[in-house]
C-alpha positions, -999 to 999 in steps of 0.1 A, spaced: -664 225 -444 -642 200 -425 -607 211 -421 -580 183 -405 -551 191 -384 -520 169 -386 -538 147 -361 -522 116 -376 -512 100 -343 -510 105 -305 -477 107 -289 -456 74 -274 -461 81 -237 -431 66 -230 -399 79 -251 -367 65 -246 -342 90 -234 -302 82 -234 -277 95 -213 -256 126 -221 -248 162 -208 -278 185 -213 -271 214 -196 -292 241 -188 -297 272 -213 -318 305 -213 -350 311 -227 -344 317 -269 -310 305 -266 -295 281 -296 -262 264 -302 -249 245 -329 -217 221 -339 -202 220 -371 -203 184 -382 -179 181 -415 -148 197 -425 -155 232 -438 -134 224 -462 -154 200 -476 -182 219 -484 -174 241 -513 -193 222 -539 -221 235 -519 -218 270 -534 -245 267 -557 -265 237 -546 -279 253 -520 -299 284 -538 -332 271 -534 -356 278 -563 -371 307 -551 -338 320 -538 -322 316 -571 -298 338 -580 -265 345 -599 -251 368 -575 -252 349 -548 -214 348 -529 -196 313 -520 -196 310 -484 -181 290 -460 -203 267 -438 -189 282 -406 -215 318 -423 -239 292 -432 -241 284 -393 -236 316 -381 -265 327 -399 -290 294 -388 -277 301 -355 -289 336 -350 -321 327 -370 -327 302 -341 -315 325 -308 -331 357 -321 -360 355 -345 -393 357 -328 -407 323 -348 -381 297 -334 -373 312 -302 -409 310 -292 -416 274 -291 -404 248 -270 -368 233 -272 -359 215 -305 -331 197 -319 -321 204 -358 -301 190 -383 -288 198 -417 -271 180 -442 -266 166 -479 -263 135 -493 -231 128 -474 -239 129 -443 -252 155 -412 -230 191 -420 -244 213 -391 -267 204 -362 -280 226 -329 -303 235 -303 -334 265 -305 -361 274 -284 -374 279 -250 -344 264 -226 -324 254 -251 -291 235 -242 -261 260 -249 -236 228 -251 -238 222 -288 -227 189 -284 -255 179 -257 -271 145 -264 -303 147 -250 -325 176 -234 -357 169 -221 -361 137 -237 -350 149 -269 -317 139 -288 -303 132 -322 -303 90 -313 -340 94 -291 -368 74 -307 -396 99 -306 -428 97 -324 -428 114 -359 -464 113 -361 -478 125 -396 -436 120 -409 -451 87 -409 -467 94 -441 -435 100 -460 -420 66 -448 -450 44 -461 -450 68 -495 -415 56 -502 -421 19 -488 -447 15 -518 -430 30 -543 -398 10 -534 -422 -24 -534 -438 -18 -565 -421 11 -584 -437 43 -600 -447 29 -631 -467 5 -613 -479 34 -582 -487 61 -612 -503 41 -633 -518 9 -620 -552 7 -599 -564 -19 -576 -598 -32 -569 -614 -25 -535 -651 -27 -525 -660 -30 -563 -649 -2 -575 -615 3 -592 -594 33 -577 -557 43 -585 -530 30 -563 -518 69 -565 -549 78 -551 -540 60 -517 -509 82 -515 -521 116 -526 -551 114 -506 -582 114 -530 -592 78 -531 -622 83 -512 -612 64 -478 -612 95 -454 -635 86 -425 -608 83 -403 -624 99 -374 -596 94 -347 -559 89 -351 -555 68 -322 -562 33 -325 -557 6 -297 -558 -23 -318 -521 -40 -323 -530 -51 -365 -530 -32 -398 -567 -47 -406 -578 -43 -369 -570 -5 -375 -590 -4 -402 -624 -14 -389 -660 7 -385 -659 41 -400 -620 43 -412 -632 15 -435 -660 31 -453 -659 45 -487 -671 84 -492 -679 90 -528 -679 127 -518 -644 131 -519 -634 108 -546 -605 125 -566 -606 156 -544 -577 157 -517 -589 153 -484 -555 146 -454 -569 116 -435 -551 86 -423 -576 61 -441 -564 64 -477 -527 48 -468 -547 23 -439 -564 9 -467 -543 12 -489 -520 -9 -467 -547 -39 -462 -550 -44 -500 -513 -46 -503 -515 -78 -477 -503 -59 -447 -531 -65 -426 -520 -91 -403 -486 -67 -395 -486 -53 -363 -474 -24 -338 -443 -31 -321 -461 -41 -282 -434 -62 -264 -451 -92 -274 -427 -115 -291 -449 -133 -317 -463 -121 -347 -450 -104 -380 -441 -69 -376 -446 -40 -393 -415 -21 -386 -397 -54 -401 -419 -51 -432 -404 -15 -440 -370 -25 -432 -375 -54 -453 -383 -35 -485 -364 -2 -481 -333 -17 -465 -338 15 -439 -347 27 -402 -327 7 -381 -348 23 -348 -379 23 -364 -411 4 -344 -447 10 -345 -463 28 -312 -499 18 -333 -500 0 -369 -511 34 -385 -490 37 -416 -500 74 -417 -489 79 -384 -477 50 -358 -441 54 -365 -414 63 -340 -377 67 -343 -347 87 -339 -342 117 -356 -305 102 -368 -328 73 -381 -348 101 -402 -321 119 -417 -301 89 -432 -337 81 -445 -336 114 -462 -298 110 -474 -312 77 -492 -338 101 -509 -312 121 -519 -289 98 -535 -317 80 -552 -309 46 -532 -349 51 -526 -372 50 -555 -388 80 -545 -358 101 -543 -361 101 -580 -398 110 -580 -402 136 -550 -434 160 -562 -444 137 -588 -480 137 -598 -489 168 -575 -525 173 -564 -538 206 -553 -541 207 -515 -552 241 -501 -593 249 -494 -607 276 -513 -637 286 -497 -651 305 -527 -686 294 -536 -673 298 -578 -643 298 -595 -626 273 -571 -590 272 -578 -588 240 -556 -612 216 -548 -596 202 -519 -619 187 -487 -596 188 -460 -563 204 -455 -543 210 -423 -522 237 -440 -545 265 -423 -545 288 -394 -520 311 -382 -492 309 -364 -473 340 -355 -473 362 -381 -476 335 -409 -516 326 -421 -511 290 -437 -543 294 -445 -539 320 -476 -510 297 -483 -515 267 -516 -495 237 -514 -499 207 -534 -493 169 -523 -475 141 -537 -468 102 -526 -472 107 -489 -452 140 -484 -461 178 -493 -447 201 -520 -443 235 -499 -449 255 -531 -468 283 -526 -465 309 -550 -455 339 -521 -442 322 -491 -431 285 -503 -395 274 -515 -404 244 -526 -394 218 -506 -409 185 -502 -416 180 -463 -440 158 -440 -452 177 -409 -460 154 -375 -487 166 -355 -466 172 -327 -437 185 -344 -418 166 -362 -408 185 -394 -387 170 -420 -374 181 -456 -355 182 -488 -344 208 -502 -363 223 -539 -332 212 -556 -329 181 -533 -296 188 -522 -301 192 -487 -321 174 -460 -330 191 -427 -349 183 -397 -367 200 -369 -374 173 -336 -395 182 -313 -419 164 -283 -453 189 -279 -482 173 -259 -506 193 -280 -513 189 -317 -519 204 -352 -501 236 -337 -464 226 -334 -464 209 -368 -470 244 -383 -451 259 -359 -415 236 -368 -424 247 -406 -422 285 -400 -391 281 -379 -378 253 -406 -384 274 -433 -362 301 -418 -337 278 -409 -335 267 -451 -334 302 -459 -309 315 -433 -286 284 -446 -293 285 -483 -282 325 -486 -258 329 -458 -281 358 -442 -297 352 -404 -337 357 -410 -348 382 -385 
């Protein structure tokens, strides 16, 4: 059995830091600013009881308890204060309502701008966030009628274009995520390029589905963004489409994982999901495959390849854990632990979402130098941070 981690890219090297007080802060420590007027929030009452939160007892609170209780979740539960420092957001379709700082030497200015090359307006790499970007870039090109039902023509055989997104067309001999090559085709050269009838229509997370996937859509001379001043880009191609992601450049063409930007870049990315001014807003856990490995010889209930939902990481095994995968972004609904949000782990961190009831948007930013690890790391913490938000209560 072959099991992937969220190996989709390999960190920028370089990020670009701005100026702004940091500050020092304690090991575990968290702070966070209140962003809107708490007055404004009280349509938020019921928006924010997440599906398996549901409830018609839940009380009205204000977002200074909604705060409170993210706060402590980050400072005190063992899950975030654990890993290394991180930046987080929330927000709705409006705009950012709460944002802070958790983890290991965590700035206790709440309104610090950077901290160890971290910040709300740092480009970072998102690594496999990526995937969510190029989801809603081919539904926005083409729309879902088009994505859900159409199929294209590749190495004569006919394979659905929803296949490239959900990650059962076949093309997942991706064997590193790193590519030094500065064009969409070069990057999808020797192995990443051949066809494995093994895992036709069976989900299998690899970075060549959407690489080729990308070529057959005419992207292949695109390229990263290098410094060199000639040649069509592939950042500009995204912008071009989805009107988004003002910061956004290419460390690598990967379209499953070259992108870097700012986390502020990110969340009004989200926002557009959430007020449908993306196509995929509209269509977020559409046309679900199953996406968890059941290692039972019979009686599979999932036929999966490849997952990187498995492991442990505190007290949470992903690995008992069955999610299911849409256009380029997971559906986190697992029938114990999930809450079903739609979300887009990077390898090194990076943890976006949306809300069940796609009412809110959060992120978690951080910048590990390992991989597969932090991504599931930022969910457990992320998770917490929805629930401690969505009922008021700190998750300790």
């Amino acid at each position: 059995m072959r099991v992937a981690n969220f190996i989709a890219v390999l960190i920028s090297s370089a990020l670009i830091a701005c100026g702004g007080g940091s500050g020092g802060g304690a090991p575990g420590a968290s702070s966070a600013s209140l962003i809107s007027n708490p007055s404004s929030v009280s349509h938020l009452s019921s928006a924010n009881n997440f599906s398996s939160l549901a409830t018609s007892s839940v009380p009205i609170m204000t977002l200074e308890q909604r705060v409170t209780a993210v706060n402590t979740t980050v400072a005190d539960n063992s899950i975030c204060k654990s890993i290394d420092i991180f930046y987080w957001q929330i927000g709705d379709k409006t705009g950012a309502l709460a944002a802070g700082w958790g983890g290991r030497n965590a700035p206790q200015n709440p309104q610090a701008e950077t901290a160890e090359g971290i910040g709300p307006n740092v480009p970072m790499g998102v690594a496999s966030a990526s995937k969510w970007v190029f989801g809603a870039y081919a539904m926005q090109r083409d729309g879902y009628a088009v994505l859900s039902g159409g199929s294209i023509d590749i190495g004569g055989r006919s394979i659905a274009r929803r296949q490239f997104l959900n990650f059962t067309s076949g093309y997942d001999q991706e064997e590193t995520p790193l590519c030094l090559k500065h064009t969409v085709a070069d990057c999808f050269t020797g192995s990443i390029a051949n066809y494995n009838p093994a895992s036709a229509n069976k989900f299998s997370y690899n970075g060549g589905h959407m690489q080729a996937y990308a070529v057959n859509l005419g992207l292949g001379e695109y390229r990263d963004d290098d410094g060199l001043l000639n040649g069509i880009f592939l950042a500009d191609e995204i912008r071009r489409i989805t009107n988004r992601f003002s910061t956004l450049t290419y460390d690598f063409p990967s379209l499953a994982g070259g992108a870097n930007m700012s986390p502020t870049t990110y969340a009004e990315f989200l926002r557009a999901m959430l007020n449908q001014d993306l196509e995929l807003g509209r269509y977020l856990g559409a046309d679900p495959v199953c996406a968890w490995v059941d290692p039972a010889a019979t009686n599979k209930t999932c036929d999966a390849i490849a997952t990187p939902i498995s492991g442990s990481s505190g007290d949470i095994n992903y690995s008992a854990e069955h999610w299911h995968y849409s256009y380029g972004h997971w559906v986190e609904d697992d029938p114990v632990l999930g809450d079903g949000a739609f979300s887009s782990p990077g390898a090194f961190g990076f943890y976006p979402w949306i809300s069940a009831d796609k009412s809110l948007y959060g992120i978690v930013a951080r910048k590990e130098t390992v991989i597969g690890r932090p991504a599931l790391e930022s969910v457990g913490c992320g998770r917490l941070i929805r629930k401690a938000w969505g009922s008021g209560i700190a998750q300790m």
